[in-house]
Each structure stands twice: as C-alpha cells, then as structure tokens.
C-alpha positions as CSV (number, residue, x, y, z in Angstrom):
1,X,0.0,0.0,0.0
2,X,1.5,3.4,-0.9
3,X,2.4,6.0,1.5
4,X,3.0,8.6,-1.0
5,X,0.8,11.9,0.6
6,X,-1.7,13.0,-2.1
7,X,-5.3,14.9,-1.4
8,X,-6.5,12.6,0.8
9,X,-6.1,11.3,4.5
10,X,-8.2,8.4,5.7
11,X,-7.3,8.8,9.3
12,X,-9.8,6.3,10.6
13,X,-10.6,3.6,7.7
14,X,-13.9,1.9,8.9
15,X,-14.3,-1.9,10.0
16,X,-15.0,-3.4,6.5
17,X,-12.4,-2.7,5.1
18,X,-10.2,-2.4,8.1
19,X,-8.2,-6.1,6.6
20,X,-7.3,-4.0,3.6
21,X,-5.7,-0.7,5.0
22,X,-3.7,-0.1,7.8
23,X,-5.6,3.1,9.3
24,X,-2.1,5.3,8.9
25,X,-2.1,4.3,5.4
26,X,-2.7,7.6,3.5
27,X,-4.5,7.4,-0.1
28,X,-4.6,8.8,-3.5
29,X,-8.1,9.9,-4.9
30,X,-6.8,7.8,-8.0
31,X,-5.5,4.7,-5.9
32,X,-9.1,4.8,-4.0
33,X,-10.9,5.4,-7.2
34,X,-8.8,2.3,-8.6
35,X,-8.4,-0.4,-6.3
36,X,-11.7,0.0,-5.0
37,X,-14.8,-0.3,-6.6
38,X,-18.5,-0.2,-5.1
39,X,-18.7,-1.7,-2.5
40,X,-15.1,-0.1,-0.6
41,X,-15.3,2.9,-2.4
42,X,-18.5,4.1,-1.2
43,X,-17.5,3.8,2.5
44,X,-13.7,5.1,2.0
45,X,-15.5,8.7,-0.2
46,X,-17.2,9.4,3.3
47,X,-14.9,11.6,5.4
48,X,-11.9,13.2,3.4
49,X,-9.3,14.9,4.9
50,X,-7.6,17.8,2.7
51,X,-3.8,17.8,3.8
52,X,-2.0,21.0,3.6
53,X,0.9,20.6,1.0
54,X,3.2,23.3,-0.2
55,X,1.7,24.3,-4.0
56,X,4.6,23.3,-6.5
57,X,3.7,21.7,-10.0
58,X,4.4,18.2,-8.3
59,X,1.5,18.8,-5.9
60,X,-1.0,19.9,-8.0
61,X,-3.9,17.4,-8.3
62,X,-3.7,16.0,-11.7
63,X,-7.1,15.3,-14.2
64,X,-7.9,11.8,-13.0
65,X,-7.5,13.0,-8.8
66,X,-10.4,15.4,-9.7
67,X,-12.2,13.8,-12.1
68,X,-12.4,10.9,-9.6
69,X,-13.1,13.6,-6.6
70,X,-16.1,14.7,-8.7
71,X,-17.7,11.5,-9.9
72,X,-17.6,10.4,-6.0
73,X,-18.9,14.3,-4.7
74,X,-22.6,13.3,-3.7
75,X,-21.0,10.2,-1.9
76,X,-19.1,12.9,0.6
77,X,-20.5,13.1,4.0
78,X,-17.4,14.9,6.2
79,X,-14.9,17.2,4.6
80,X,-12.0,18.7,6.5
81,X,-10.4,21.4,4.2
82,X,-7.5,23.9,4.2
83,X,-7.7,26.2,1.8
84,X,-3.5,25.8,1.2
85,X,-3.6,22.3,0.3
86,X,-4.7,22.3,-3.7
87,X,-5.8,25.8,-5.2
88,X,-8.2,24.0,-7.7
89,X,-10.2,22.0,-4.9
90,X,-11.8,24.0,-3.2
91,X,-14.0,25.6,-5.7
92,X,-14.9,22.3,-7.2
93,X,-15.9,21.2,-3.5
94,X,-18.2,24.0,-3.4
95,X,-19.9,23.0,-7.2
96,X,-20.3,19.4,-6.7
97,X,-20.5,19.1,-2.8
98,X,-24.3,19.3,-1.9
99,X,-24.8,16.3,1.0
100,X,-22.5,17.4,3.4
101,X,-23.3,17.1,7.5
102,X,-19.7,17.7,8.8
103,X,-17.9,20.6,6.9
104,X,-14.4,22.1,9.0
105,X,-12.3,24.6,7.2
106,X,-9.2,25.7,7.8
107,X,-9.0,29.3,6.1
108,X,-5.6,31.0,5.0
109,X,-5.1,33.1,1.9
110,X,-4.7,30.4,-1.6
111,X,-2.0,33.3,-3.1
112,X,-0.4,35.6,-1.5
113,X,-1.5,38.3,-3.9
114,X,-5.8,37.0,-3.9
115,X,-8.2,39.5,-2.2
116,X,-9.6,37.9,1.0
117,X,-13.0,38.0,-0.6
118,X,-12.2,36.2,-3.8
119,X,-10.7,33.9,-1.8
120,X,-13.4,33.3,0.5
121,X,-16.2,33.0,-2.2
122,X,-16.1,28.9,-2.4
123,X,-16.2,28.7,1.5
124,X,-19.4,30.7,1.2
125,X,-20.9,29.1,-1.5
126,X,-19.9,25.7,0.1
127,X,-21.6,26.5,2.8
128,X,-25.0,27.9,1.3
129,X,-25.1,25.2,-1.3
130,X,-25.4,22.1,1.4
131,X,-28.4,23.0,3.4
132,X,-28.5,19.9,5.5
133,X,-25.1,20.7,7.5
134,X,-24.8,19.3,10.9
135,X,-21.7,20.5,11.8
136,X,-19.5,23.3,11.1
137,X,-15.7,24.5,12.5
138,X,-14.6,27.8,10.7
139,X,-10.6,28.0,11.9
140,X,-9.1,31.0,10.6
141,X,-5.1,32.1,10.7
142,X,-4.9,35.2,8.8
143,X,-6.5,38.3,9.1
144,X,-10.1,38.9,8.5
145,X,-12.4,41.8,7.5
146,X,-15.6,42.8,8.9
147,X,-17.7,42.5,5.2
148,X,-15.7,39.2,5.2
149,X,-16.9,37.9,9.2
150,X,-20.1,39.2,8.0
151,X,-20.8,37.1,5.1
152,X,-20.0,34.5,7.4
153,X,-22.4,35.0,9.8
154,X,-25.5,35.6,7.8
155,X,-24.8,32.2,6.0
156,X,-24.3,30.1,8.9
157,X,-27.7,31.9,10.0
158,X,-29.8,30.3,7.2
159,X,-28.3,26.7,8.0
160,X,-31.6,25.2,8.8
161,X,-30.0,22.1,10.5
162,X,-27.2,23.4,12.2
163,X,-26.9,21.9,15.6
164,X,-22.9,22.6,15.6
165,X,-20.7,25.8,15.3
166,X,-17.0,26.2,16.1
167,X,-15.4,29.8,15.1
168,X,-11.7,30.4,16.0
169,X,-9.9,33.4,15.0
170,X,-6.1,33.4,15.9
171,X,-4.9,36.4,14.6
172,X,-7.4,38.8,14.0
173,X,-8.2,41.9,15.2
174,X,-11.9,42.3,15.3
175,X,-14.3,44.9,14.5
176,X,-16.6,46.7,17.1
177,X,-19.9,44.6,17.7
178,X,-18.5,41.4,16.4
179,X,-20.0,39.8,19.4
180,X,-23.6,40.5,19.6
181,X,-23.2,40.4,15.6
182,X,-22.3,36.7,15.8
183,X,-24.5,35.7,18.5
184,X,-27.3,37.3,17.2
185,X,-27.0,35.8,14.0
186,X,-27.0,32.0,15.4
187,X,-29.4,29.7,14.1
188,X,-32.2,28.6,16.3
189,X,-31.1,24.7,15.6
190,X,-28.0,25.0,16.9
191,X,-26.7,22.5,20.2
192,X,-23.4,23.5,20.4
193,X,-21.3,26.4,19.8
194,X,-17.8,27.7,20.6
195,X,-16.4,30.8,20.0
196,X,-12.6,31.0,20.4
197,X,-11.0,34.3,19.9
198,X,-6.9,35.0,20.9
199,X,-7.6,38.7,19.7
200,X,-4.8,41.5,20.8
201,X,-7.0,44.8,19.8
202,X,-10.6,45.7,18.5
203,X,-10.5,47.4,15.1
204,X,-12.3,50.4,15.4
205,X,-12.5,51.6,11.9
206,X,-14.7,48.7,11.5
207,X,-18.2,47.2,13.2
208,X,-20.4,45.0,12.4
209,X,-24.0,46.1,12.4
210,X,-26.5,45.3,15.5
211,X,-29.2,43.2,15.0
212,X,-32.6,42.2,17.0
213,X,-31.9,40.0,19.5
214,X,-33.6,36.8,19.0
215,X,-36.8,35.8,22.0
216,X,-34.5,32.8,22.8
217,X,-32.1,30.2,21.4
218,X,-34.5,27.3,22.2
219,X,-31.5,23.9,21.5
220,X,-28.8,25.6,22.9
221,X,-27.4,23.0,25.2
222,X,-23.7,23.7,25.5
223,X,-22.1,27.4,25.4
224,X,-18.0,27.2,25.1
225,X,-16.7,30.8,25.0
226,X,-13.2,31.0,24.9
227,X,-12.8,34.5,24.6
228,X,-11.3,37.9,26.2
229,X,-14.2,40.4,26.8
230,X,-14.4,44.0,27.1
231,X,-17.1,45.5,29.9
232,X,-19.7,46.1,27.1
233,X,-19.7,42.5,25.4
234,X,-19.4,40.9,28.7
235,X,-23.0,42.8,28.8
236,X,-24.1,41.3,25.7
237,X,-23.0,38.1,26.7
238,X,-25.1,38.4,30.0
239,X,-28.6,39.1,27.5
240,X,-26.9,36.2,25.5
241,X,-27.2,33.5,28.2
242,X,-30.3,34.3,29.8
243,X,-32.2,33.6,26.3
244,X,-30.7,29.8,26.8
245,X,-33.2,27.9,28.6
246,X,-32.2,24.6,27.7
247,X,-28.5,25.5,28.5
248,X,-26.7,22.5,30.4
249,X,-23.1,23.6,30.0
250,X,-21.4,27.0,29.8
251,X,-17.2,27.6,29.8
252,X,-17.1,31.2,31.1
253,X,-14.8,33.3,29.3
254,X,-12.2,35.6,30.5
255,X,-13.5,38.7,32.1
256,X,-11.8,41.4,32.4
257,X,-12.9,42.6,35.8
258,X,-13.6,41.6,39.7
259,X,-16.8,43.0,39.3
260,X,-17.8,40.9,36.0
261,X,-16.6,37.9,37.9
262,X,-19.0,38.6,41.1
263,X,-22.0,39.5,38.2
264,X,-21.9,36.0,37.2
265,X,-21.8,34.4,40.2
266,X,-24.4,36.4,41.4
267,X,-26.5,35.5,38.6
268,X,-25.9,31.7,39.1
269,X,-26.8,32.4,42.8
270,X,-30.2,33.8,42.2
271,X,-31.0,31.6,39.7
272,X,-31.4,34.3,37.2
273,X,-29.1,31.7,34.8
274,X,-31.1,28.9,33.0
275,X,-32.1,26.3,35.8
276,X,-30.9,23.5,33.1
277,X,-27.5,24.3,34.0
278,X,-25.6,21.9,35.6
279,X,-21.3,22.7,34.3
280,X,-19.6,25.5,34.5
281,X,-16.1,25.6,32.9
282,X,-14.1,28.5,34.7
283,X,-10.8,27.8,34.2
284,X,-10.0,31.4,32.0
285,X,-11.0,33.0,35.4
286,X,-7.1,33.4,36.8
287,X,-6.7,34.3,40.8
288,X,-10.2,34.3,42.7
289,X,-9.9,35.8,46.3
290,X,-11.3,33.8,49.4
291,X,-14.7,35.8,49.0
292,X,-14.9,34.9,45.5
293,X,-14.9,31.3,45.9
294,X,-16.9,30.7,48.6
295,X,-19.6,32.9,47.1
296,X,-19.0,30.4,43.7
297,X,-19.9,27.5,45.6
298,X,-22.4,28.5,47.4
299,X,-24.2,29.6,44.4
300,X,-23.6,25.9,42.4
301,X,-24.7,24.6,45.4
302,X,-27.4,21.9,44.7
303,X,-27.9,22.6,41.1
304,X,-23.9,21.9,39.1
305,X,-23.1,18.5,38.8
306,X,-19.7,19.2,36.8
307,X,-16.9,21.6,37.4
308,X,-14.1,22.7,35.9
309,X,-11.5,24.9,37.5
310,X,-7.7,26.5,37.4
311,X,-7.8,26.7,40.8
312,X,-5.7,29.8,41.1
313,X,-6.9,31.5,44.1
314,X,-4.9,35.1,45.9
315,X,-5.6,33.5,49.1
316,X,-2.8,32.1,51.4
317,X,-2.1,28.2,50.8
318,X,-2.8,26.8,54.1
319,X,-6.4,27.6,53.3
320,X,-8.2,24.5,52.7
321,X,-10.4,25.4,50.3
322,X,-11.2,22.1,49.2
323,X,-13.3,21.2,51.9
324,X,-15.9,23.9,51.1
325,X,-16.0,22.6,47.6
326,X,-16.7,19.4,48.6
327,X,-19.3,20.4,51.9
328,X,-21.6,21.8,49.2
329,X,-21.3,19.7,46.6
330,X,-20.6,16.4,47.3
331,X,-23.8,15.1,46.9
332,X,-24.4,16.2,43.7
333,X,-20.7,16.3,42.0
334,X,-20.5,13.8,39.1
335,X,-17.6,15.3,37.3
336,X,-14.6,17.4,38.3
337,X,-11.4,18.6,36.2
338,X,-8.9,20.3,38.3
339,X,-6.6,22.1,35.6
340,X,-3.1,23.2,35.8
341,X,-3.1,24.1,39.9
342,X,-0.1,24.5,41.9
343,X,-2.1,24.8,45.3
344,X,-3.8,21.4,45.7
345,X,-2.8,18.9,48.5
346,X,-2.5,15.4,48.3
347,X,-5.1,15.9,51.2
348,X,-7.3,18.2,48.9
349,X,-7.7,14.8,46.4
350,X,-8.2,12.0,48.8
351,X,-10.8,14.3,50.8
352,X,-12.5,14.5,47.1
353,X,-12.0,10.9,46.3
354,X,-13.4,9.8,49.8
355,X,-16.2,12.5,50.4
356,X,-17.9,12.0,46.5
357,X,-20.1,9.5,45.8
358,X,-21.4,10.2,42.8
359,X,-18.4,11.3,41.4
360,X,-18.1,9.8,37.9
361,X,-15.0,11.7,35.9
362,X,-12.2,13.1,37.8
363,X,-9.5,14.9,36.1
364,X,-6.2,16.3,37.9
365,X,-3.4,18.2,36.3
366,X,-1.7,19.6,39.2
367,X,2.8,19.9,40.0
368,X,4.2,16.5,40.7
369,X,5.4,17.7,44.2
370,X,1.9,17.8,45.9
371,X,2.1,19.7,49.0
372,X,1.2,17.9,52.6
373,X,0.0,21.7,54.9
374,X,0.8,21.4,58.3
375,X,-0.4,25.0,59.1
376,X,-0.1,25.0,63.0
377,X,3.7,24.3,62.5
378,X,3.4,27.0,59.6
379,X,5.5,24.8,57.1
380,X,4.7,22.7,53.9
381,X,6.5,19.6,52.8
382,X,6.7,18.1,49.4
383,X,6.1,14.6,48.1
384,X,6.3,13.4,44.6
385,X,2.9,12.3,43.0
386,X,1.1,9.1,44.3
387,X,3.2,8.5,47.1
388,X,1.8,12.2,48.6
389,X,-2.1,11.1,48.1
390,X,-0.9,7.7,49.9
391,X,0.4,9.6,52.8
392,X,-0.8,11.4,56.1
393,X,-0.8,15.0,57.2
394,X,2.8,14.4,58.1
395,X,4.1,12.7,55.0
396,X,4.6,9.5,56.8
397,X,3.0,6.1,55.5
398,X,0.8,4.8,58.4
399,X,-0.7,2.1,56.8
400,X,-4.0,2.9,56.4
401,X,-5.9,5.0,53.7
402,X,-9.2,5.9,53.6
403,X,-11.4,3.8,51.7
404,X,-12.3,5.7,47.9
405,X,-15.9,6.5,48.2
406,X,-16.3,7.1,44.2
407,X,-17.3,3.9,43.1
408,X,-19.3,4.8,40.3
409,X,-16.3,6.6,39.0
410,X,-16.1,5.7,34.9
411,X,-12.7,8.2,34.1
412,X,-9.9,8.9,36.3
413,X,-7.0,10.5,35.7
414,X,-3.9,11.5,37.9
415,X,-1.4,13.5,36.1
416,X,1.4,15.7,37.9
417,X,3.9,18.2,36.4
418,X,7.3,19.5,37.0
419,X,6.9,23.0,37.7
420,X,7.9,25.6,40.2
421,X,5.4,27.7,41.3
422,X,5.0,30.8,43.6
423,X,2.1,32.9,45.1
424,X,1.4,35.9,46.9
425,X,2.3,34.0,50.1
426,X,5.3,32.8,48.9
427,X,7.2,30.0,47.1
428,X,4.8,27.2,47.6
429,X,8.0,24.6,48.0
430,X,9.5,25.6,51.1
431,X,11.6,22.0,50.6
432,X,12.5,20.2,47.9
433,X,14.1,16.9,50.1
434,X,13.4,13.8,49.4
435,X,11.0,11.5,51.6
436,X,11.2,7.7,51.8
437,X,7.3,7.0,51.6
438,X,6.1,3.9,50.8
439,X,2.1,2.9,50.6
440,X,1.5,3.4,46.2
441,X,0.4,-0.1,46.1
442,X,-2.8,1.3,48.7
443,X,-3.3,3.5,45.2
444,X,-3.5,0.9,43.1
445,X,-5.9,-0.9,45.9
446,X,-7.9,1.9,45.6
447,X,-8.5,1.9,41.8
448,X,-8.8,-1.4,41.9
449,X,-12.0,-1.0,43.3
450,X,-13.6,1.1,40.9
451,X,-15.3,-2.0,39.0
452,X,-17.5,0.8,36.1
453,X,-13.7,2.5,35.6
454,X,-14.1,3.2,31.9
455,X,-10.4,5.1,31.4
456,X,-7.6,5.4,33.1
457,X,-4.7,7.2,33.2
458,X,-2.0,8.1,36.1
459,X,1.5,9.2,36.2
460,X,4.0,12.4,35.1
461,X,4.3,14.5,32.3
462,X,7.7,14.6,32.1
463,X,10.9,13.1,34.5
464,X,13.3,15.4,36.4
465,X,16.4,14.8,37.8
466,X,14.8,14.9,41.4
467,X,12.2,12.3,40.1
468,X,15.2,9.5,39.3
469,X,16.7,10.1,42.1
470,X,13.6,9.4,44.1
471,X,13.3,5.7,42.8
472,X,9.5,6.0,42.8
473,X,8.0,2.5,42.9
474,X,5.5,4.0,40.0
475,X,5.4,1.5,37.6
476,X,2.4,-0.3,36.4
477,X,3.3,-4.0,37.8
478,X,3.5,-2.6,41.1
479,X,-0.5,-2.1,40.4
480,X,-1.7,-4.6,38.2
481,X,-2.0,-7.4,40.4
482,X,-4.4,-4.9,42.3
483,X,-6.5,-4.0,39.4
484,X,-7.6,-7.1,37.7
485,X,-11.5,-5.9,38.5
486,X,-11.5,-3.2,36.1
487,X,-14.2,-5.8,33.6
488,X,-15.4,-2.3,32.4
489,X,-11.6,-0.6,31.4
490,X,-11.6,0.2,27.8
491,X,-8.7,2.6,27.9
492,X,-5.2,3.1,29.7
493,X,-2.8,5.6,29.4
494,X,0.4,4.5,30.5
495,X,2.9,7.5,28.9
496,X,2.4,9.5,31.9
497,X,4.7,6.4,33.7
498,X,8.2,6.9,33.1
499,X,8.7,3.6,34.8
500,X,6.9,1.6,32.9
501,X,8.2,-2.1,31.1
502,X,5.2,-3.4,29.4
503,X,6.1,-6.9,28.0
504,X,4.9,-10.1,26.8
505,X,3.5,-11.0,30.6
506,X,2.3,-7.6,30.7
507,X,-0.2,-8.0,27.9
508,X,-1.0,-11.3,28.4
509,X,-2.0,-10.1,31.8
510,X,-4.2,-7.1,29.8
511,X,-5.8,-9.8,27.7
512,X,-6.9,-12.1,30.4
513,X,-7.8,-9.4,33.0
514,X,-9.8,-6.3,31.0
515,X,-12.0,-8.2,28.2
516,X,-13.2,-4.4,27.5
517,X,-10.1,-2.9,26.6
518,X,-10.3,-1.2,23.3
519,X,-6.8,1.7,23.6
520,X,-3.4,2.1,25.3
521,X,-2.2,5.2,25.0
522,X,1.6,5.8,25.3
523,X,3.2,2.9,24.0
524,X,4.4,4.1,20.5
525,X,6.7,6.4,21.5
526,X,8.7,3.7,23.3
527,X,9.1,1.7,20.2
528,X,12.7,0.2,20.0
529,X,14.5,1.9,17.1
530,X,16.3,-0.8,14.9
531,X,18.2,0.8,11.9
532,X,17.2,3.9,11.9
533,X,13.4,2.4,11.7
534,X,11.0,2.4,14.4
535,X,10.6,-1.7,14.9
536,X,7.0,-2.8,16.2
537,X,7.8,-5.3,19.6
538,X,6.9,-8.7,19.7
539,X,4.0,-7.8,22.5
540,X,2.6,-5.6,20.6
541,X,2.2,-8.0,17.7
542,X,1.0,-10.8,20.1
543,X,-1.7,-8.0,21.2
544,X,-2.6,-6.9,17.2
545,X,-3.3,-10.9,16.9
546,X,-5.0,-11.4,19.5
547,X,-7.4,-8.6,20.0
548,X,-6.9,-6.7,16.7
549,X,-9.8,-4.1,17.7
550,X,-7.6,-2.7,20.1
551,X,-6.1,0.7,19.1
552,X,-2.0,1.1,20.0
553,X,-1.1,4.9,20.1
C-alpha cells in the first residue's frame, strides 16, 4: 500500500475494510478510485481529509485525482479542508458538494496576492449550497475583515440544520460589535457552539452592524466561549445567556474585571441563569480571592453537577479550600477537572475521592510535588505524586488509607507536572528533600475498586532529575496485580509512567484481566529503534493478533 501523501487522508478507515488498509495508510483519490470499486469505495468517499501541502507543480492534483473527486462528490458526508492544500479543490468542492453534514475549514489566503473575498467565495458558497449541515468548524489564521466575518455569519444563520458551530480566530483583530453580531446571528437549531477568539485589539474603523436579539435560542445546550471580553460584550453576553433555557453547560470566558466575575456568580446564585444548568467551565477565570470562591460554591450549590477549575486563588495556601467545595457539593458532584493548579494537596484529592459518591470523571493536572500543609507548624512539605495522596498530614506512611468513596467513578486520571510555582504567600515549595514514603500499592488498591472505571490514566508529564533520584516504585506491575476488576476498562494511558516495562507478561495479563479494553495510549513512542526504523515489539504484535480491535497509540 503506498504512502505517498496525495489529497487525501483516511485517518480512521472503517471496519469493513479495516483487513485491507492499515488506518495510517494515506491514499490517493486515484489509488481509491482504482483499487476500490462499489462496494469499498462508497464507505472510503465518506470523510476526506484535505492535507496542507506546499503548491509546486508536483503537488498539483492532476485530471484523474479530480475527475475521480467529482464523480464520487454526492457520496461525501465529512470534509475537513484547508484552503492551502490544492488551489483548484476547493472551488470544485463548493460546485459538486451538496450532502455534506460535517464541513471544518481551515482558512488562509490560496495566493499571497488574492483578495480575502475572492478567496473566501467557495467557502461561502460551500456552505449555502449544502443545506443539510450538521456541523461546522470555521478556523481562521490570517486576518479577517468585517464584510468578510459578516458574510460568514448571515450564511451560517440560514443553516436550517445546524446543531454545531465552532469559530476560531487566531490572529485577528476584530471589529466593534462582532460579538452581539455573531450571537445574534446564530441559528435557532444549533446545540453546540464555541467561540474561540486570541484577539490582541478591537478594530475600530470597522463594526459589524447590530441586530434584533432573538426571544430565545431554544436547542442551545452547550455554550463554550473561549474568549477575552471587554465590559460592554461581557454585557451582551449576560442578555446572551439568559435567552438559553435549555442551556446545560457553559465555559465562562475571560472577564476582564472583579466586578464581572462577582456579576456572574451572582446570577448563578439567584438563579437568574437557565435552571438546566448543571457545568460551568471556569478555568480562564485566573486568581479568585477567598470571598470569591466561597460565594461560587455557594451559588452551584445543589444545582452543578460538573466543574471545571484552574484553581488559582490570591488566598494564602494553608487555606483548605477544598473542603468547602466538597461540603456543598458532594452530593451532587459527578464530574470534576482540576486544571493546571499548583495549590492542591495530596489531602485536597483524597478528601475529594473519599467524600464524592457520585463522582463519575475526575481529572487532575496539578505539579508533581503535591504539598502535605501542616499550618499550625506554619511549614509545607513536598512529596512526589502518588506516594503524597498515599500519605498522612505528616508525609509518613501509616498504613492505612481511607477507603475511595467514588465507586461509580467511569474516568480517572492522575497526572502531575514538574513545575515551580509561587504565590502571593510565597514559594509554595519551602523544601525540595526527598521522603522515603512507601504505601503506592494502597493506590492501586484503591483503583482497583472502581469496578465501572471506563479510562484510566496516572503518572507524570515529564521526568526530572529529582524524580530518578527518588526511585518512585511507579510503575504499572507494582499495580496490576491490584486491578484485575476493572471488567469495564476500555482505555489506559500509561505514557504518563516513566517507569513503565510493558512486556509479553504484561499484555498477556491485559488480555486475560480487562475483556473491555479497546486503547493504550503511550506505548508508541517507546518503540525500540532498529536501523534507523521504528521496529513494532513482539508484545505488541501478540496484542494486534489477539485482540486486533484494540487501538495502540
């Protein structure tokens, strides 16, 4: 099978025709067209993936790539496009193309020297000519005009069957009203939308006209807006959310003051947000203050059942702010993602893992060296990832651990980061020695418990000199013998474990033990180079013949 790139990547080649083509194998609209006729190539002209390519004459799609890409357009269900890849495909995508449900573009200029508009025409008319479009993702790298963003909108708005919208700027500096233009222009099918903006100024020589506000968006389920905002849009995006009554999940953008911040939560606190609510993503928030916090819990109080926080708070670190969180809403909590902290406690995560019960995903990217407080001796003490949660107030292993409360948990993951960190109370690490704990296994006891875990992944992002010289016992035997009721497991990361020595026992033991698996993540990079080749290991290929349906990434 060739792995010459052309037009096409199959990334994911489906079942039937899974004995034929490796799924990396890349294709040529005039190899597909070829070697397979009805009843392969009807499946294979689904989803097509345009790769970006530089233009040369060598690149250019020859007669037969698009006579084949026409003859097979009304077969096309998912097109991923950037407009780089082939000059000459895009506007033939936008003539024949008229079944498409999935359409993402990735937009730069096709020449250097084309108008913006000219350039953008196809995307447009690709867009109004396949009326039954499901799903759209509009990613744009270059800059972008305000006649340009509003051509956009107002086609997007006559998508009858819209239910998904993604629009990511990276570069551009946006008119004046762009906001309420683009949320006043959303279709009322629409489910999902994100807006992504990484804007560094507002154009003022250019807006985008108002509009009238819709009554309501009456689908809008999920609301992911990440996005800087000025004092007036954050107004407009108040009026914006409270015509969502269906509304289930919102990421809260950045706001740019205290006073914005306290709005919000006093709208979530007197219920004057939709009451289908139930996660808030606030990560984009930065520091909160003790008030601030407290006030935010309070308010989710009884009614969020999924969280997601930075965790950055101006308070002192001996503050166990934890313990609030999980006071109010441990009796509802059913998913929490901790991102990027540097002021949780090993004690903060076992209080969450043994005071939750209907806790079903937990996610927690925090610094390897986990802090232990001991605030009436007004010192903190460091330990290194698992051992830390496995460990006492005084970073000594006693023996006993609580029992994990969680058991309906389906995703966990445990991941822990290098960094150095400091906050207004100073640097967190007020030690960097090394303790000789010992108690992981109890870990491992612990997750072994969790019979519905779905996925799982534990370990470090990357390995330090301290690390090594700790000789963590953090490698996956040290748990497996603990974990063989995980019947449900379908996935495990294990490139988080620098430790690690997966081998023919290893996956023998995965085949007998989780009948469910279906990925492990983190096992390609560690390929053996023989060569100058990366060289596939004899456990792996026991693995491919003996549960081929399992994916190895």
């Amino acid at each position: 099978m060739t792995k010459d790139i052309s037009i096409f990547d199959i990334p994911h080649v489906m079942e039937k025709v899974g004995s034929y083509l490796d799924h990396r194998d890349r294709l040529s609209c005039a190899l597909v067209s070829k070697a397979f006729h009805t009843e392969f190539n009807r499946l294979l002209w689904r989803e097509l993936v345009f790769q970006r390519h530089p233009i040369s004459p060598e690149t250019e799609p020859n007669f037969k790539q698009l006579e084949a890409l026409q003859a097979n357009a009304q077969l096309i269900r998912k097109v991923s496009f950037d407009t780089q890849c082939r000059p000459g495909i895009l506007p033939l995508l936008s003539e024949s193309c008229t079944s498409l449900k999935d359409l993402a573009i990735f937009v730069h200029r096709i020449r250097i020297d084309d108008p913006e508009e000219m350039a953008f025409v196809p995307v447009l008319d690709l867009i109004n000519r396949n009326t039954q479009l499901r799903t759209c993702s509009f990613i744009r790298h270059a800059e972008l005009s305000s006649n340009t963003l509003g051509k956009l909108t107002i086609a997007l708005s006559q998508s009858p069957c819209l239910t998904e919208l993604v629009l990511m700027f990276h570069i551009s500096p946006l008119p004046r009203g762009w906001l309420q233009h683009v949320l006043q222009s959303l279709p009322k099918s629409l489910k999902t939308l994100s807006l992504q903006w990484r804007r560094l100024k507002v154009d003022e020589m250019a807006s985008l006209p108002a509009q009238e506000w819709p009554d309501s968006y009456p689908n809008l389920e999920v609301a992911k807006l990440m996005i800087h905002l000025t004092e007036e849009e954050e107004h407009m995006l108040f009026q914006f959310l409270n015509r969502c009554p269906t509304l289930k999940d919102c990421q809260v953008p950045t706001l740019s003051t205290i006073q914005s911040i306290d709005h919000f939560i006093d709208l979530l606190a007197t219920e004057r947000l939709p009451s289908t609510l139930a996660r808030i993503d606030c990560r984009s928030w930065g520091e909160l203050n003790e008030r601030q916090w407290n006030n935010l819990i309070w308010a989710m109080n009884g009614r969020i059942r999924s969280f997601v926080t930075g965790l950055e708070f101006n308070i002192p670190p001996t503050r166990h702010y934890i313990y609030d969180m999980t006071n109010c809403l441990s009796d509802t909590l059913e998913s929490l993602h901790i991102y990027n902290s540097h002021l949780i406690a090993s004690s903060d995560i076992q209080l969450i893992l043994t005071t939750c019960p209907k806790l079903k995903k937990f996610d927690c990217f925090c610094y390897w060296l986990l802090m232990i407080h001991r605030p009436q001796r007004g010192e903190s003490k460091a330990l290194p990832g698992l051992q830390a949660i496995a460990s006492d107030e005084d970073g000594v292993s006693t023996g006993v651990m609580a029992d994990w409360v969680c058991l309906e948990l389906e995703e966990l993951k445990l991941t822990f980061s290098d960094g150095r960190s400091t906050s207004a109370a100073g640097p967190i690490l007020l030690q960097q020695e090394q303790w000789a704990v010992k108690g992981i296994e109890r870990v491992y006891q612990q997750i072994g418990r969790l019979t519905k875990l779905r996925e799982l992944t534990i370990g470090w992002c990357s390995v330090t000199t301290f690390m090594k010289d700790a000789n963590l016992d953090m490698s996956l035997q040290s748990g497996m013998g603990h974990m063989d009721g995980l019947k449900s497991l379908r996935m495990i990361d294990v490139g988080y474990i620098p430790t690690v020595n997966i081998g023919m026992k290893e996956v023998q033991w995965m085949l007998d033990n989780w009948p469910m698996l279906r990925k492990i993540d983190g096992v390609v990079h560690r390929y053996p180079m023989v060569g100058g080749e990366i060289q596939e290991p004899d456990y792996i290929t026991l693995l491919r013949s003996k549960r081929p349906s399992v994916a190895i990434v």
